[in-house]
C-alpha positions as CSV (number, residue, x, y, z in Angstrom):
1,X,26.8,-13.5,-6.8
2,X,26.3,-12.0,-3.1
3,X,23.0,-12.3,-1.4
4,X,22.7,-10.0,1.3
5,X,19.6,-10.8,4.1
6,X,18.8,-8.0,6.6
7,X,22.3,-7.1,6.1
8,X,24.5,-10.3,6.8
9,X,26.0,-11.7,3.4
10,X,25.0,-15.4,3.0
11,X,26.6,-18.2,0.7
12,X,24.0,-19.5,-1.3
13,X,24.3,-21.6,-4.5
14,X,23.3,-20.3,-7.5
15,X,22.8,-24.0,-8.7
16,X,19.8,-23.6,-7.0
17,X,18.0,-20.8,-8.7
18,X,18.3,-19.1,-11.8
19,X,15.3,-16.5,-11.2
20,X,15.1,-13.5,-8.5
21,X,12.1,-15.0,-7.5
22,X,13.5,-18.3,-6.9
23,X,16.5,-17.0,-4.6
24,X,13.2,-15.3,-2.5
25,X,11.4,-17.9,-2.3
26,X,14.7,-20.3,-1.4
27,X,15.8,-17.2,1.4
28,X,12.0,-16.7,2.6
29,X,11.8,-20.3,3.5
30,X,14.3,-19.4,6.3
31,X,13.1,-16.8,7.5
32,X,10.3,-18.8,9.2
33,X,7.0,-15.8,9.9
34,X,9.4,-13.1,9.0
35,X,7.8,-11.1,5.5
36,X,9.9,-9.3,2.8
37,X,9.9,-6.0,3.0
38,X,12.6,-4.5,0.4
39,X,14.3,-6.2,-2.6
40,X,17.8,-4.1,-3.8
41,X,19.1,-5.4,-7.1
42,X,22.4,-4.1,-8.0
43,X,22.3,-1.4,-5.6
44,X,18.6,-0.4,-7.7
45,X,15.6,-0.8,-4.7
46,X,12.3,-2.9,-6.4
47,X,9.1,-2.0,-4.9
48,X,7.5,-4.8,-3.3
49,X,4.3,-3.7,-5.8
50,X,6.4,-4.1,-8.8
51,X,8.2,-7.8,-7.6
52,X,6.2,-9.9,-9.5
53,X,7.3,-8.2,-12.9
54,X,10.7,-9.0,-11.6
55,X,10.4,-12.0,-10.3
56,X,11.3,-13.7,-13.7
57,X,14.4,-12.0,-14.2
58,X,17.8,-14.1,-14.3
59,X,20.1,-12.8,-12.2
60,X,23.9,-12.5,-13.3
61,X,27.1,-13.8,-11.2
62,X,28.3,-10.5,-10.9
63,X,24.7,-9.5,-9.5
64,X,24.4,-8.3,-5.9
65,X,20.4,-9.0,-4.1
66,X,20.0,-7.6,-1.0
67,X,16.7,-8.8,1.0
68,X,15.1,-7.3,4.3
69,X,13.0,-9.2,6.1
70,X,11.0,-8.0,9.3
71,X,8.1,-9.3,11.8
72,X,5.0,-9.1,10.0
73,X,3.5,-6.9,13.1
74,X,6.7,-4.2,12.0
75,X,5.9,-4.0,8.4
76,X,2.4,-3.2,9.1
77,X,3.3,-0.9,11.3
78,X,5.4,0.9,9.0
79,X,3.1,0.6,6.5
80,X,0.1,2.2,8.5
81,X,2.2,4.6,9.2
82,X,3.1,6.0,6.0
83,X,-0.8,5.5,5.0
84,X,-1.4,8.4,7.3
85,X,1.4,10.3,6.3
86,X,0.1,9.8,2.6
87,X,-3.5,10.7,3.8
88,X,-1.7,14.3,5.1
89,X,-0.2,14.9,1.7
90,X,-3.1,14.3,-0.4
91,X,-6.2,16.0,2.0
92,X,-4.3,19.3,1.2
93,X,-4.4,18.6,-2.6
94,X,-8.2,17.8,-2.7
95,X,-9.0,21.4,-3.6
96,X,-6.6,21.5,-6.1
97,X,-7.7,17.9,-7.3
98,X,-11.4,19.3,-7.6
99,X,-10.7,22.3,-9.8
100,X,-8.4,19.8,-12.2
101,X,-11.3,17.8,-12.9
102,X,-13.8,20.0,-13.7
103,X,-11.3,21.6,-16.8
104,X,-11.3,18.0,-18.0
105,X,-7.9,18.2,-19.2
106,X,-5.7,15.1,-19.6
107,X,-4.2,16.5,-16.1
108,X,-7.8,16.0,-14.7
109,X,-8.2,12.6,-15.7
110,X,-4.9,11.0,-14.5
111,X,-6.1,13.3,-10.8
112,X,-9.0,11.2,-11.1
113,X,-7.0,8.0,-11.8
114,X,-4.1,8.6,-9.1
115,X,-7.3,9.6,-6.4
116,X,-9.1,6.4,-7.7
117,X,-5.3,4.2,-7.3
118,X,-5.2,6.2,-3.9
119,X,-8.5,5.1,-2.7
120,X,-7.8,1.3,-3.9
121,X,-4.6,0.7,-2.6
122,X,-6.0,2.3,1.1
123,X,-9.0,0.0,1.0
124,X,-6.5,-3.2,0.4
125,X,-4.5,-2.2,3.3
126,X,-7.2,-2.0,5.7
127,X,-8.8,-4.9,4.7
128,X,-5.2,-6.4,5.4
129,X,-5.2,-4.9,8.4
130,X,-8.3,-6.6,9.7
131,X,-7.1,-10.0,8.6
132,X,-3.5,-9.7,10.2
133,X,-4.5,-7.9,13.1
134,X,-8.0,-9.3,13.4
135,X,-9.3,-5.8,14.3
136,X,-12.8,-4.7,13.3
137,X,-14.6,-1.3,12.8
138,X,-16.9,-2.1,15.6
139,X,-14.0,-2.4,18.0
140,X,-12.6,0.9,17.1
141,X,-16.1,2.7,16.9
142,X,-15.9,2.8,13.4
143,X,-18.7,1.1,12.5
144,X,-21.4,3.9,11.5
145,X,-18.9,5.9,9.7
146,X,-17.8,2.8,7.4
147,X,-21.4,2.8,6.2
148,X,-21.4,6.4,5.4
149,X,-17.9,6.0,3.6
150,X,-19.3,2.4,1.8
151,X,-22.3,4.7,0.5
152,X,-19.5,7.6,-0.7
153,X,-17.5,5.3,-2.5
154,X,-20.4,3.6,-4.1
155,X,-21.7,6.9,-5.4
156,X,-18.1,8.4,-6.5
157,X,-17.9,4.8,-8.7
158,X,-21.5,6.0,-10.5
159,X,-20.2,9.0,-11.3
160,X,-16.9,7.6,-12.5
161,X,-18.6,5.2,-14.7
162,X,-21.2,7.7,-16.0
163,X,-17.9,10.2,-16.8
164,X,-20.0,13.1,-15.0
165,X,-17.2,15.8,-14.1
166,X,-19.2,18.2,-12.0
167,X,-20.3,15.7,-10.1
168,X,-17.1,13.9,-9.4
169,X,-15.3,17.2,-9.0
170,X,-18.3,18.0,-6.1
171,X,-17.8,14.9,-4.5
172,X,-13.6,14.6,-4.4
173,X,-14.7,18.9,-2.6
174,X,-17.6,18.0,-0.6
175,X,-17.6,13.7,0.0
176,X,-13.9,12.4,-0.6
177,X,-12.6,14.5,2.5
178,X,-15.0,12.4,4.8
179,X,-13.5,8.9,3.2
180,X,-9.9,9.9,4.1
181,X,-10.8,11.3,7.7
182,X,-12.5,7.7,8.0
183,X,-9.0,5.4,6.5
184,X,-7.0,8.3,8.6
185,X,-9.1,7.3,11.8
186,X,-9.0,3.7,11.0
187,X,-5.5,3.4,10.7
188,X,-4.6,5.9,13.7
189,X,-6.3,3.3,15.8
190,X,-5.3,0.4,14.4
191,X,-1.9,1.0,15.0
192,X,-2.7,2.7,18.4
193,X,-3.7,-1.1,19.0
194,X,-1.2,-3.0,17.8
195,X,1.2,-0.9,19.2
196,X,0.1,-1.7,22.4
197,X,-0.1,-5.6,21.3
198,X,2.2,-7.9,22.0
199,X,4.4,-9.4,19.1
């Protein structure tokens, strides 16, 4: 088997580990703070979202894992910024997003589902970003607009759970665009800062 880390091959015993997620947990142990940021199995890339499912999988002796690690301060980085470039891509769709929902058509519903996974997945990043970086919404003058964007949220949940259309297609138009111009400005500044922060 070849095991490949941030691009150097490295003799390791597969009398060690059966799993995948054994040989990352035996690599990551060397890497001291370094975090994973890409698994490639047989030349196929697994996202870091989907690991755990793989984690369990037995890897073969003809199997080639390639592992990237990278300074914790890099990967958030990186991340942050394709949050904003995902923020971009979607403020555009909105409209379209709105109009979808309202036809309630099984297209309308998985909009509402992928906005609703959008959403999610932003909050869990900047709530990682806080606890990494140690960054608050007061330092970045954030602080009154997170309330507004708390109340949003809350609301856009109601009308989720009470399955009201018009009002969810009204608010993804009128209230949603706020909420990503808020995790847009959070992350702009947040990575503003830790750019500017030591390693």
């Amino acid at each position: 088997m070849r095991v490949i880390v941030n691009g150097k091959e490295n003799k390791v015993s597969q009398e060690n580990f059966k799993t995948l997620g054994e040989l990352i947990e035996k690599v990551k142990k060397d890497q001291g703070t370094q975090v994973l940021k890409s698994v490639v199995l047989d030349g196929k890339e697994i996202p870091l979202s989907k690991l755990e499912e793989f984690s369990g999988m037995v890897l073969k002796e003809n199997s080639t894992v390639e592992l990237v690690f990278t300074s914790l301060k890099s990967f958030l980085l990186e991340a942050l910024e394709e949050v904003i470039s995902y923020i971009d891509r979607v403020m555009g769709l909105l409209p379209k997003v709105s109009n979808t929902v309202i036809s309630g058509t099984p297209e309308g519903y998985k909009s509402i589902n992928d906005l609703a996974e959008g959403l999610n997945a932003m909050e869990t990043l900047r709530v990682d970003t806080m606890k990494i970086s140690g960054l608050r919404p007061e330092e970045l003058g954030l602080a009154d607009q997170e309330k507004d964007v708390v109340k949003i949220l809350k609301d856009f949940v109601d009308a989720l759970n009470d399955r009201d259309t018009i009002e969810i297609s009204d608010m993804i138009e009128k209230d949603i665009p706020k909420v990503f111009n808020y995790y847009r400005e959070f992350f702009t500044r947040a990575k503003e800062v830790l750019e500017t922060k030591e390693s």
